[in-house]
N, C-alpha and C positions, 0 to 999 in steps of 0.2 A: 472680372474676367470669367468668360464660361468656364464653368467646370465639368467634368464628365462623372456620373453617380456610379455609374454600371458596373458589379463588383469582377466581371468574366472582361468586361473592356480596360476595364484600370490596371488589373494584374497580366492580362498580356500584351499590354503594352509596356508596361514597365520590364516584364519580361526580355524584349529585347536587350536589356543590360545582361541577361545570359545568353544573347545571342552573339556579343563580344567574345565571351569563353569562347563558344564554338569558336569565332573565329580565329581566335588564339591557337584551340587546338590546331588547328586544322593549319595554319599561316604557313606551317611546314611542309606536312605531308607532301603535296601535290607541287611541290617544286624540287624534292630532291631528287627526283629522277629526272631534273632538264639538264641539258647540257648548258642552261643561258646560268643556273644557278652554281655548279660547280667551276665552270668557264671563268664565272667574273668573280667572284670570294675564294674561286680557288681554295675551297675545304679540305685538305688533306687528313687523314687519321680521324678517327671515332670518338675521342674527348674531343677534337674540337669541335666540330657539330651537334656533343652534348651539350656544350658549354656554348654556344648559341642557342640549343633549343629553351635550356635552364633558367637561360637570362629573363625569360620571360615572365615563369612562376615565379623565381627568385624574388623577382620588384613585387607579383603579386602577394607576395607573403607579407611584404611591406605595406603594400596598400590594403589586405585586409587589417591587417595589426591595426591602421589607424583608422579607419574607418568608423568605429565604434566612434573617435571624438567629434569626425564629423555629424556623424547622424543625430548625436544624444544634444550634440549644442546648436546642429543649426537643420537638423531631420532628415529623416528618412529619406524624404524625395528629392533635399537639395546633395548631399551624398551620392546618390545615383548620377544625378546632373554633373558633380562634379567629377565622377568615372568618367562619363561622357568625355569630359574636354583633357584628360590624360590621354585615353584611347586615341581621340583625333591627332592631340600631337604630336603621339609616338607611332602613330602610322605616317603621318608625313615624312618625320625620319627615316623609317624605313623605307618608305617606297622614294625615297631621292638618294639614297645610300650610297654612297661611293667607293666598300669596303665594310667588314668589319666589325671595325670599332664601330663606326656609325649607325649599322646595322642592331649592334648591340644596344648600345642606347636608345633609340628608336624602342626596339623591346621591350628594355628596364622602364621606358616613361608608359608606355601601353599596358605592360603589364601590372604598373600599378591602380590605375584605371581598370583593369578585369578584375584585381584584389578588390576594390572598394566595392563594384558594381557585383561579384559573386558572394560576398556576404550581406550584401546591406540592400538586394532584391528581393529576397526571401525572405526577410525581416516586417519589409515593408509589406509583401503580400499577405504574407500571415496574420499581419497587424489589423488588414483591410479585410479580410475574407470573412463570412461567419464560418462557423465549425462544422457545419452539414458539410460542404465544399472543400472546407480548407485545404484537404490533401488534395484536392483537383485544381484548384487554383495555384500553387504553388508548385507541383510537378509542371505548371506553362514553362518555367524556369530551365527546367531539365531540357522539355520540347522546345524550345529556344535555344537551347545551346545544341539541340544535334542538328537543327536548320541552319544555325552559323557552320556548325561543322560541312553540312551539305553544299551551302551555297559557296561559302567559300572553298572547297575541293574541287566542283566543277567549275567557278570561275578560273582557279588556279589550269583544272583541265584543259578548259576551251582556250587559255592564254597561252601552255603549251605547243600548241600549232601556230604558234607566230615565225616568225624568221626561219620556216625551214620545217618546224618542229623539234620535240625535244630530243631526238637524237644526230640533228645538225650540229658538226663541232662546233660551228661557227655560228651557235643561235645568240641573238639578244638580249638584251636586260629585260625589253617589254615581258619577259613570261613569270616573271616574277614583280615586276615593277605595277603592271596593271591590277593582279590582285590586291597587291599590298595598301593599293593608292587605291582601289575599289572601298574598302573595309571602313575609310572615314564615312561615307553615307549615313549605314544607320547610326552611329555616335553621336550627328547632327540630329538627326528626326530624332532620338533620345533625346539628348539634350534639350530642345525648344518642344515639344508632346509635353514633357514633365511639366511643364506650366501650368499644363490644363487637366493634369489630377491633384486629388486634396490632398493634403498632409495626411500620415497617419491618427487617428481618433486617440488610439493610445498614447501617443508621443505629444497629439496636443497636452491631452490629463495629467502625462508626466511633466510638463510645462504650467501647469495648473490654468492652462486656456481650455474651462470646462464647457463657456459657450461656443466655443468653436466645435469642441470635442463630441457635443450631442448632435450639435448642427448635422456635423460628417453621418456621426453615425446612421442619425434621422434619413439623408440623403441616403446612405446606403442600404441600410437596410429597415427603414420604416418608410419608402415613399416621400419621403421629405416631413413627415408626420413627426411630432418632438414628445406627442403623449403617445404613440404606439406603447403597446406592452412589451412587444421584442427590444425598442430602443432604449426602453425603461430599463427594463433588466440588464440591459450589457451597461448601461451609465452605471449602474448600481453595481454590478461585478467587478466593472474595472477600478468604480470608486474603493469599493472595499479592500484589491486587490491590494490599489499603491496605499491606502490607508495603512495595513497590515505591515506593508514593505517598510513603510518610512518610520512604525511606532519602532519597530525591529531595524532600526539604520543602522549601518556599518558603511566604510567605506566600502568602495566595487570591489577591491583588492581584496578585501577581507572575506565579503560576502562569495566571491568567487573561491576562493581556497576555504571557506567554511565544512563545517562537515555537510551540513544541509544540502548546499550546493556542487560540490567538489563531483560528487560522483557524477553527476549529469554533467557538468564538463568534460571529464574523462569520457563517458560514453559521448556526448556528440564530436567530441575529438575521433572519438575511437570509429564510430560511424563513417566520416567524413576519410581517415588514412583508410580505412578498410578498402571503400570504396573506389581506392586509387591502386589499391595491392589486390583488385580482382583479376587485374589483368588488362584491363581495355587500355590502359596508355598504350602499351606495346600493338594494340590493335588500331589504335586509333591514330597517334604518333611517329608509327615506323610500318603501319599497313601496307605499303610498300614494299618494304623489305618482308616481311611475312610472305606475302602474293612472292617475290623474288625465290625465295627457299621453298616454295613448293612447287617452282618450276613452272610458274603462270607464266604464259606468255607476253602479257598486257597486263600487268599489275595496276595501272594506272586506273584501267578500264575496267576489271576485274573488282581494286578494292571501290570503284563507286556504290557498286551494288551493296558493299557495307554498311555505305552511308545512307541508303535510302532505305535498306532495313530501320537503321538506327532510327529515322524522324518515326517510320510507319511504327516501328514495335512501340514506341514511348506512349501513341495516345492510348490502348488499353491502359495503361495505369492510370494514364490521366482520368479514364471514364470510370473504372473502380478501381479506385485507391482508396480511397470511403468507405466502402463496401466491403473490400477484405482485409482493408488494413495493414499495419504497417511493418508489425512484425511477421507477418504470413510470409508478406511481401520479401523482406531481407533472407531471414530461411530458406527457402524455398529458392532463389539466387545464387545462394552461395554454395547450395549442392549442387546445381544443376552447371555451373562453371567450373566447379571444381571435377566434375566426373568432365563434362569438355575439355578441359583444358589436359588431363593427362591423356586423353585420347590423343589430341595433338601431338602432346610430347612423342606420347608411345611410338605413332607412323613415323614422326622424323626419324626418330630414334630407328630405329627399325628397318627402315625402307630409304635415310638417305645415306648420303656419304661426304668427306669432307669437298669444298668450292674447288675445283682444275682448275681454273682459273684462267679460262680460255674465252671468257667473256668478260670486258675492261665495265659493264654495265652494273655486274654483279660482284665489283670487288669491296660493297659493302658487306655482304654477307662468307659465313666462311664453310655453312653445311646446308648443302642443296638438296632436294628430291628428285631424280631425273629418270627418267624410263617407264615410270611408274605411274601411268595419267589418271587410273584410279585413285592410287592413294592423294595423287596432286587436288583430284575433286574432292577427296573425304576429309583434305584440312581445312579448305576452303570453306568448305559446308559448315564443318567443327567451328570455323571461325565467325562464321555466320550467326551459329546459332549463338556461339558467347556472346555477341555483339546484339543480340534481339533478346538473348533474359537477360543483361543489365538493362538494358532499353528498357523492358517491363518492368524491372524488380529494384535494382538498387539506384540508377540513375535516379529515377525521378524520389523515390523515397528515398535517399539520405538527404537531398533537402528540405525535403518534407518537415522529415522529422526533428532534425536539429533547429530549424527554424520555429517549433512551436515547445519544447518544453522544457524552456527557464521563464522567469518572472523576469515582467515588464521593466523593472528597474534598471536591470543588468543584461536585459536579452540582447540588445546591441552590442556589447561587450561578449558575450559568453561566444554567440553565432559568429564574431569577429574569430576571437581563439580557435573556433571550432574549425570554420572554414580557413583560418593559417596552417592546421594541422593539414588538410586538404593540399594547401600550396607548398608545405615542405615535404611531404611525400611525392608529390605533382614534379617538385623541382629535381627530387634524388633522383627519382627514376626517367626524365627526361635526360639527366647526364650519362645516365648507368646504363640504361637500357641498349647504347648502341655498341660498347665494350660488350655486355652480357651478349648479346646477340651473337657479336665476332670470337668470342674467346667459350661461351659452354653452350652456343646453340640452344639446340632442343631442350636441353635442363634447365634453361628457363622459364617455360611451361610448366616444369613440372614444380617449380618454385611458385609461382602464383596459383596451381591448382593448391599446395600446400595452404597458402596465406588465404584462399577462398574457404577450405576446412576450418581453419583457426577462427575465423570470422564467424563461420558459423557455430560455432560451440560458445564463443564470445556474446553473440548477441542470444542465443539462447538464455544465455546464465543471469542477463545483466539487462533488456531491453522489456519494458515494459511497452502495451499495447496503449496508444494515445488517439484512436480515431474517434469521432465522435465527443472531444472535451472541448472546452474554450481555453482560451491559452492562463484564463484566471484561476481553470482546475489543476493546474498541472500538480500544483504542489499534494492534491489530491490523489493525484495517480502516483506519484512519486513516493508517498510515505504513508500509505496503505499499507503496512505490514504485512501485505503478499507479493513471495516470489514471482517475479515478472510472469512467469509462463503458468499462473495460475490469472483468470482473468476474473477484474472487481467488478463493482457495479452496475448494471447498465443504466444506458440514460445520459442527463445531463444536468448538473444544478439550474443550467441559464433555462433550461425547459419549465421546470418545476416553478421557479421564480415569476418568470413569466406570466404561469397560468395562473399562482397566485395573485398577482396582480391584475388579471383580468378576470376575477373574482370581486376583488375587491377584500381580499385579505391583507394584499400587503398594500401601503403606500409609500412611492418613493418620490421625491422631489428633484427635478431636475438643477439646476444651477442658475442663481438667481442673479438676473438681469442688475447690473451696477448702472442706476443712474448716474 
């Protein structure tokens, strides 16, 4: 069967399995302002609408948890494939939904399909990528998931104007029913694409399939060449790597709660919830209702412009993420959100007052901005720009980063954990956020600028800088007896290895052909 070599064609195409997330996020947004959506589920009160949005992450925390068994026992790329076919089934439920319950399910079977396919794409990227790239190849992930956020917001938009439009009392299922049934497309072109990229290189080695495993690499990054000195040296890396792993075996469980390992757990856990308590669910999830409380007219119309910041801000990271790296990257995010986001707070606070309640449109919200068109542009803007430095800074690098530094033994496992941690914060705050909204408003804001500070003192104290390693050095970066924010070595072992071998210093033997 053809296969495709191209390390920028494989990783964003596999990518599309973060363009699911997106459209998870988003599944929502652009139909709670129809009338065809409140009309036929008849949502009354704010936990119940959490507790449909939840449902969703909820399964996903499920489906990342097991993910790891899929990937370690049957790979990477069959994993993905098998999100694929979650995703498709539990959109069919939803878009024929007849209520509810059914809606719900529909979710829980989708969202376990976004858990599998949000930890176990990034895995695979990283696994594929060399290390010049890696943080750009794997930020595709990020930028695939705010294109799902985009396409899906303006399909949900453009299906809004069916039956009347969305403020027709008597509008349609179709404004919700076409997006929903729109969203199995790409889960197919997923699922049947996957065919025609290779296994992971590492995941074969971990399999002890060594001639498969130079073969990929050869294809990937030697030209198909099996004596290159670059393919040489990563054969020899990763050999060494799982050599090291296995003379030191322990079960996963143990190796995971190790002292060794423990703390890079906790930090790509802690990476991954941070990344959820900057604030963007609230902007991305209930954008709507944000646009509502500052007295937008067309909130609809309004929060699209969010989302097309969101795709445009992501590729600078994509283009230097390499370059500047990845703790710059977090830093630098979490202040700039957190002085945004009390800005917010401040104006609501400030300049509104609690909902009259003299518009039946806006009885989700309880503290409005009105009179006031300036301050209505300055939250706007505020909102804007939070939504364009995560776009740059934390989006794309908290995948980045959790997906390259644990050892290959257990990386499927750890990025599992790590990105579950992602989906139980993902799921609190999809239930919580529409109470919070309705019950302390504006001190909401001022709660995530908080949790954007913590974050950064956090990754200060505790994130070391990984750009520029192979995923074989981590353990290098990792137990270098200097504090994170002093930075090691430069360079990279696989360089120096290399060039010895293209000396003629070192020799390494590839994996000998079994008659």
């Amino acid at each position: 069967m053809y296969q495709v070599h191209n390390v920028y064609a494989i990783c964003a195409f596999a990518a599309v399995g973060g363009g699911l997330f997106g459209f998870d996020i988003a599944s929502m947004s652009g139909v709670l302002g129809t009338r065809a959506y409140t009309n036929y589920f008849h949502v009354e009160g704010h936990y119940r609408q959490g507790f449909i949005n939840c449902s969703m992450p909820a399964a996903s925390l499920v489906g990342t948890l097991g993910s790891s068994f899929i990937a370690d026992r049957m790979s990477r790329k069959t994993a993905i494939q098998v999100a694929a076919v979650f995703w498709t089934i539990g959109s069919i439920f939803q878009s024929t939904s007849n209520g509810i319950p059914l809606l719900v399910v529909g979710r829980v079977i989708a969202g376990v399909g976004v858990g599998i396919a949000s930890a176990m794409v990034p895995v695979y990227q990283a696994e594929i990528a060399p290390k010049d790239i890696r943080g750009r190849v794997v930020s595709l992930q990020q930028w695939a998931i705010t294109w799902g956020i985009l396409i899906q917001f303006f399909i949900q938009y453009g299906a809004s104007f069916t039956d009347g439009g969305a403020s027709n009392p008597e509008q349609g299922s179709a404004a919700f029913r076409i997006p929903w049934g729109v969203q199995i497309l790409p889960a197919l072109i997923l699922f049947v694409g996957m065919f025609f990229l290779p296994y992971s290189p590492r995941w074969l080695a971990s399999r002890d399939r060594w001639e498969e495993s130079i073969r990929v690499l050869a294809n990937l990054h030697g030209g198909g060449d099996i004596a290159s000195a670059r393919v040489l040296a990563q054969y020899q890396e990763i050999n060494d790597a799982l050599r090291f792993e296995r003379e030191n075996s322990e079960s996963s469980f143990r190796i995971l709660t190790g002292e060794r390992i423990l703390k890079r757990v906790i930090l790509g856990a802690s990476v991954q919830v941070w990344s959820q308590l900057t604030g963007m669910n609230v902007m991305m999830y209930y954008i709507v209702y944000v646009m509502q409380a500052a007295g937008i007219g067309n909130p609809l119309l309004t929060a699209s412009i969010q989302y097309v910041l969101n795709v445009a801000l992501t590729l600078p990271a994509i283009l230097f993420l390499d370059y500047w790296g990845r703790r710059p990257s977090l830093l630098f995010g979490s202040l700039s959100m957190m002085s945004l986001l009390f800005i917010i707070g401040a104006l609501e606070a400030l300049y509104g007052s609690p909902n009259p309640g003299t518009n039946s449109q806006l009885n989700a919200i309880s503290w409005i901005v009105l009179d006031h068109p300036g301050v209505s542009k300055g939250i706007v803007a505020c909102s804007y720009l939070v939504v364009c430095t995560f776009a740059v800074t934390w989006g794309p690098t908290s995948w980045t980063y959790v997906s390259e530094i644990y050892p290959s033994e257990i990386r499927a496992k750890a990025v599992s954990l790590a990105t579950a941690s992602n989906w139980a914060a993902n799921c609190v705050l999809a239930f919580a956020t529409p109470p919070l909204l309705q019950h302390i408003n504006w001190k909401i804001y001022m709660i995530f600028a908080a949790f954007n500070g913590l974050a950064f003192i956090h990754m200060f104290l505790t994130m070391p800088e990984t750009k520029g390693k192979t995923l074989e050095e981590m353990d290098d970066v990792f137990e270098r007896g200097l504090p994170p924010w002093m930075a090691g070595p430069k360079g990279s072992r696989l360089d120096f290895l290399e060039s010895e071998i293209k000396e003629g210093n070192v020799k390494v033997m590839g994996p000998v052909r079994r008659g």
